[in-house]
C-alpha positions as CSV (number, residue, x, y, z in Angstrom):
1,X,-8.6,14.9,-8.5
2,X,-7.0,12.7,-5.5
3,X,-4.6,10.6,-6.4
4,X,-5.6,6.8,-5.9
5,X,-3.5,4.0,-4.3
6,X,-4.0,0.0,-2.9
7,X,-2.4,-1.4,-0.5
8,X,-1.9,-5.3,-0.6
9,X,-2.2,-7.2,2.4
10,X,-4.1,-9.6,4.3
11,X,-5.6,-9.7,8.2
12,X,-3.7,-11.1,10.7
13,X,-0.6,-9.8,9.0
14,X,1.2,-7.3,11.9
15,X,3.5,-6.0,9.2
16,X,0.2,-4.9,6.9
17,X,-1.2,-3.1,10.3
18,X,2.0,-1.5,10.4
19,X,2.1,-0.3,6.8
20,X,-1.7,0.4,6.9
21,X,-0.8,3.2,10.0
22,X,2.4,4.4,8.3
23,X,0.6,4.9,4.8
24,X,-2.3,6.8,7.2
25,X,0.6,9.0,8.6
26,X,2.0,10.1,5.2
27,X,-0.6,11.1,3.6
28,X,-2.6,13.3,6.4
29,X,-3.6,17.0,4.9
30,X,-2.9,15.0,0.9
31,X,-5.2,14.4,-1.7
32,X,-4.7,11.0,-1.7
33,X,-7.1,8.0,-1.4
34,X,-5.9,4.3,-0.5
35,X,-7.6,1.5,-0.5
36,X,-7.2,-1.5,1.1
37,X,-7.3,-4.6,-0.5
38,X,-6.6,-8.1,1.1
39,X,-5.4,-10.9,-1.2
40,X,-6.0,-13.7,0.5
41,X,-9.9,-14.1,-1.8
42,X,-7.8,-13.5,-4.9
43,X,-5.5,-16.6,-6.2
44,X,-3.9,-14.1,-8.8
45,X,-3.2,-11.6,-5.6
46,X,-2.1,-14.4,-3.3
47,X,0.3,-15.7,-6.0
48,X,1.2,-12.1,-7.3
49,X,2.1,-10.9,-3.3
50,X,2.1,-13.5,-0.8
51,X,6.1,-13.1,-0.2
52,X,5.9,-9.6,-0.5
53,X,2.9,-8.1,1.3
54,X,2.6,-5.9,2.4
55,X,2.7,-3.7,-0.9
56,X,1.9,0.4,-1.5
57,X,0.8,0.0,-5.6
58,X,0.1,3.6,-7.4
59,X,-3.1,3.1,-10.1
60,X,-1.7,5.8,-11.9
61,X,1.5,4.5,-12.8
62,X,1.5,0.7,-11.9
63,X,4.2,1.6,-9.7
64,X,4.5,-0.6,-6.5
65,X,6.7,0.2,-3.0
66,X,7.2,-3.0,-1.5
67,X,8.2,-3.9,2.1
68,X,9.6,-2.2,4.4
69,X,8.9,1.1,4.2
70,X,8.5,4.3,6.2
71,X,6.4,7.5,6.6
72,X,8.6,9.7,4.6
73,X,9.3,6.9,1.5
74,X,5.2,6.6,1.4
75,X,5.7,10.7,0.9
76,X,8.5,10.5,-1.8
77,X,6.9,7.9,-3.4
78,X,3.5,9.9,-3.8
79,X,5.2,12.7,-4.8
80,X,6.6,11.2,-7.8
């Protein structure tokens, strides 16, 4: 079973295009599945992450990698 992940952001956001290509990087040849989820529709998401966007969040484990990041955190991080 893949392991399933969000990534926070919003459009217009250059860092979340970043983090979205970075997160594509890492996890090429994985079993992983990321979705991406923009919180600018969500007043609870807005509030939650509007300083900190853009945000790699495990649905296993709750676990959130926040801003910056690069290809090989993404890895350690979904290695945990």
């Amino acid at each position: 079973m893949p392991k399933e992940y969000i990534l926070y952001g919003t459009s217009g956001c250059h860092l979340c295009d970043e983090a979205e290509s970075i997160v594509s990087a890492a996890i090429i040849n994985q079993s992983i599945i990321f979705i991406k989820q923009d919180i600018i529709n969500d007043d609870h998401l807005l509030h939650q992450y509007a300083l900190t966007i853009p945000v790699f969040k495990s649905l296993a484990t709750k676990e959130e990698l926040c801003w910056p990041f690069t290809k090989e955190v993404i890895q350690a991080f979904i290695r945990q």
